[in-house]
C-alpha positions in Angstrom: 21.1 -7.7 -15.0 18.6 -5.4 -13.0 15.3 -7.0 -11.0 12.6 -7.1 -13.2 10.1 -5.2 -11.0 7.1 -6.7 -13.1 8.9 -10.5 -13.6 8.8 -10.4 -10.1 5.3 -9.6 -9.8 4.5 -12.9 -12.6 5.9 -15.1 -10.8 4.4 -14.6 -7.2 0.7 -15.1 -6.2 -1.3 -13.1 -7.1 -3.3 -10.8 -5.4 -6.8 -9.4 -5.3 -6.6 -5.6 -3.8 -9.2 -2.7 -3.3 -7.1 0.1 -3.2 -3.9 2.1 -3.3 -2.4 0.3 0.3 -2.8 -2.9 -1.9 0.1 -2.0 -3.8 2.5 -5.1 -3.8 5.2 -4.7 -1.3 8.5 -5.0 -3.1 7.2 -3.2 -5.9 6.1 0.1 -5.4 5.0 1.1 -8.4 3.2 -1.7 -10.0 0.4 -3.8 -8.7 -2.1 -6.6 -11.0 -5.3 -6.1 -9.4 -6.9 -9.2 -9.5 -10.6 -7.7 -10.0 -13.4 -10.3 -10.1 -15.5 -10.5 -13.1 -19.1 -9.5 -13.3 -18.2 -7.7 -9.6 -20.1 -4.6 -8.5 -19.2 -1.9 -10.5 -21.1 1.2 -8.9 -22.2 0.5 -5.3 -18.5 2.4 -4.1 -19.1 5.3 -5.9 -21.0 7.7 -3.3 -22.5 11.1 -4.4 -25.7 12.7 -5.2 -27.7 11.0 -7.6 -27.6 13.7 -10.4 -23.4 13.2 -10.5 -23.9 9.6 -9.8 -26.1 9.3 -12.8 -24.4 11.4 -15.3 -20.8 9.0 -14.1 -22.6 6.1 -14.8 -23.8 7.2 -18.2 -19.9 7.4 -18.7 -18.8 4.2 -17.6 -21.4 2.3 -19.8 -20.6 4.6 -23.1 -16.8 4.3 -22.6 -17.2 0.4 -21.3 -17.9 -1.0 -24.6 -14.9 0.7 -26.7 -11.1 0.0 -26.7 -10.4 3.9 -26.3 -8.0 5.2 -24.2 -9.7 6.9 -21.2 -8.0 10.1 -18.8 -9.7 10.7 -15.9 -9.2 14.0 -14.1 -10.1 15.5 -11.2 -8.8 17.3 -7.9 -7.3 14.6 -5.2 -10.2 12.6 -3.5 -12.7 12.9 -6.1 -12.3 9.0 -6.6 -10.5 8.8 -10.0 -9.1 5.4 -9.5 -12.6 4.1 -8.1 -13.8 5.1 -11.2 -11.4 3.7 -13.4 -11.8 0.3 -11.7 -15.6 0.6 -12.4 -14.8 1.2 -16.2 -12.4 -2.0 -16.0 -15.5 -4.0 -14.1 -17.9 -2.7 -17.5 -15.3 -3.0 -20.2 -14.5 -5.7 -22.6 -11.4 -7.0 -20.8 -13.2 -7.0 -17.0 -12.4 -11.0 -17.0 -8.8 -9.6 -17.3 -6.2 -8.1 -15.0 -6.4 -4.4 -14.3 -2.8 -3.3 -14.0 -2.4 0.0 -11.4 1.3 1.7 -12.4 2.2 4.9 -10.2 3.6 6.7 -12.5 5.0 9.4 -9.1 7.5 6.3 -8.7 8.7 6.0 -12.0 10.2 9.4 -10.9 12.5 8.0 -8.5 15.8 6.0 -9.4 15.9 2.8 -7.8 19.1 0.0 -8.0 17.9 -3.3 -9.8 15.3 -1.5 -11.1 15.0 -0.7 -15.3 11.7 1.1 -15.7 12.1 0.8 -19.2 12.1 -2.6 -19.5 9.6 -3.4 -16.8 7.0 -0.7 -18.7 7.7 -2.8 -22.6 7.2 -6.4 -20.5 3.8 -5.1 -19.0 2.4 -3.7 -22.2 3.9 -6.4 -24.4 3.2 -9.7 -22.2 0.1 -8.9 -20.3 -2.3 -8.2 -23.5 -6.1 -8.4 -22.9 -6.0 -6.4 -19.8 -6.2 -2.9 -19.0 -3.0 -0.6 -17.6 -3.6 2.2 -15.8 -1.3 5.1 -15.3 -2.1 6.5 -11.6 -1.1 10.1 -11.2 0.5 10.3 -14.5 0.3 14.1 -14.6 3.0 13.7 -11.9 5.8 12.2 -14.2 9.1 14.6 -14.5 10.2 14.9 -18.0 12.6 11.7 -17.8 10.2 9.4 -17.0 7.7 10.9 -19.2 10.3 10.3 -22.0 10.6 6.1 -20.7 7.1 5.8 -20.7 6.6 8.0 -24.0 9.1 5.5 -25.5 7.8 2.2 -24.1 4.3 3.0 -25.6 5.8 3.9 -28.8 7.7 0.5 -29.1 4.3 -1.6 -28.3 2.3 0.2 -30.6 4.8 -0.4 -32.9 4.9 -4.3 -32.8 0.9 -4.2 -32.4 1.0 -4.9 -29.0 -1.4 -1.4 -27.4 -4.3 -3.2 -29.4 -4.6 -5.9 -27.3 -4.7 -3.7 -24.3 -7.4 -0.7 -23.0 -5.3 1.9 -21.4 -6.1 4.2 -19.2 -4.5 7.3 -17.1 -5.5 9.5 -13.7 -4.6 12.9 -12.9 -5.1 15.6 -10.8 -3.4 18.1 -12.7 -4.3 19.8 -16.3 -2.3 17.6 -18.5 -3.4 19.5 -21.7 -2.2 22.9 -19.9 1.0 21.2 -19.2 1.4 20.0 -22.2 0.7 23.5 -24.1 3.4 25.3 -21.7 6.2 22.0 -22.5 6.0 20.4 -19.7 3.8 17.1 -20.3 4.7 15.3 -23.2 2.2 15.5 -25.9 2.1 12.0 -27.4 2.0 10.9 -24.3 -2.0 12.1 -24.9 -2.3 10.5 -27.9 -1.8 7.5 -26.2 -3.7 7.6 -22.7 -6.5 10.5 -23.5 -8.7 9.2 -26.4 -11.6 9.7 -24.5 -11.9 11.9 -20.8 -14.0 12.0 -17.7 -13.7 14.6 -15.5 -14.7 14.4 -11.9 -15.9 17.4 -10.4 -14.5 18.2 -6.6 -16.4 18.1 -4.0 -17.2 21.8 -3.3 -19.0 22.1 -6.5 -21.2 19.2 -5.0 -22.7 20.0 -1.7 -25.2 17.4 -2.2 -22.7 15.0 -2.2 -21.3 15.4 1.3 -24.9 14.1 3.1 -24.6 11.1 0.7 -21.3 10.4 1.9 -21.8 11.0 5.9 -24.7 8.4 5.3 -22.1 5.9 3.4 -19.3 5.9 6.3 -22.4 5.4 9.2 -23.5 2.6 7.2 -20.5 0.8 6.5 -17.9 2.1 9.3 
């Protein structure tokens, strides 16, 4: 039998990352982020307080539900950032967050049965929340593993114990209208949106940052 990317992953210490080089080594493309509860949930989201605001307003609606929750935006904008904030406000912060990059899944690997690893995540980590980084970067088989894996845990009741939630810097729905991003794949991850403007349309945003890096680097 294949290495069970995510059994793996159970079985060792766990570890509390920031970002995307906290990836587990070994792995690739699955990391628990051990977030702490009640931590900070807006201080690392820079940017004019207009956008800042109208974010925030987000986070706190879409904290207290179970919906699903895509997150769009160009790269940069800070779309993982964001989701860990909505982790940090939502019912299951005192839970894992689990960060899958979905451009991974893409690439064949020996030992490794995406498949399974996807079902064991869904089905044995209940109470946390998934997120699909980059999933608008899935080609169309491992659209059609992860497609299949979400069907199976829904089926057996096991997406209700879970909040999931998706990143992308592409237009999904446009994808998805021209056959090339599974629809149900939606249904599942894109309940409820936020999209993050990019930073050209926010020139305000750029002092706001400057000041951010001088105070902290």
């Amino acid at each position: 039998m294949g290495e069970s990317v995510f059994s793996t992953m159970r079985n060792s210490p766990r570890t509390r990352t920031s970002g995307t080089n906290g990836r587990s080594a070994g792995s690739g493309w699955v990391n628990v982020d051990e977030l702490a509860a009640g931590a900070t949930s807006f201080d690392d989201i820079v940017g004019a307080v207009k956008e800042i605001h109208r974010l925030e307003a987000e986070i706190r609606q879409l904290g207290a539900a179970r919906s699903s929750v895509l997150i769009s935006g160009e790269s940069g904008t800070g779309k993982e950032m964001l989701a860990k904030a909505l982790h940090r406000n939502g019912s299951q912060a005192a839970s894992s967050l689990i960060v899958i990059n979905c451009a991974c899944l893409n690439e064949a690997r020996p030992g490794v049965n995406p498949a399974r690893d996807l079902r064991e995540i869904v089905e044995h980590e209940g109470g946390g929340t998934i997120l699909f980084d980059h999933i608008g970067e899935l080609n169309p088989e491992a659209q059609q593993t992860l497609s299949e894996a979400l069907h199976r845990s829904a089926a057996i009741g096991a997406l209700r114990r879970s909040r999931i939630m998706a990143t992308t810097s592409r237009d999904v729905r446009e994808l998805a209208a021209r056959g090339l991003f599974r629809p149900e794949l939606l249904d599942y991850t894109a309940e409820s949106e936020i999209w993050i403007a990019p930073l050209r349309e926010r020139p305000d945003d750029i002092s706001a940052m400057i000041g951010y890096f001088f105070r902290y680097y």
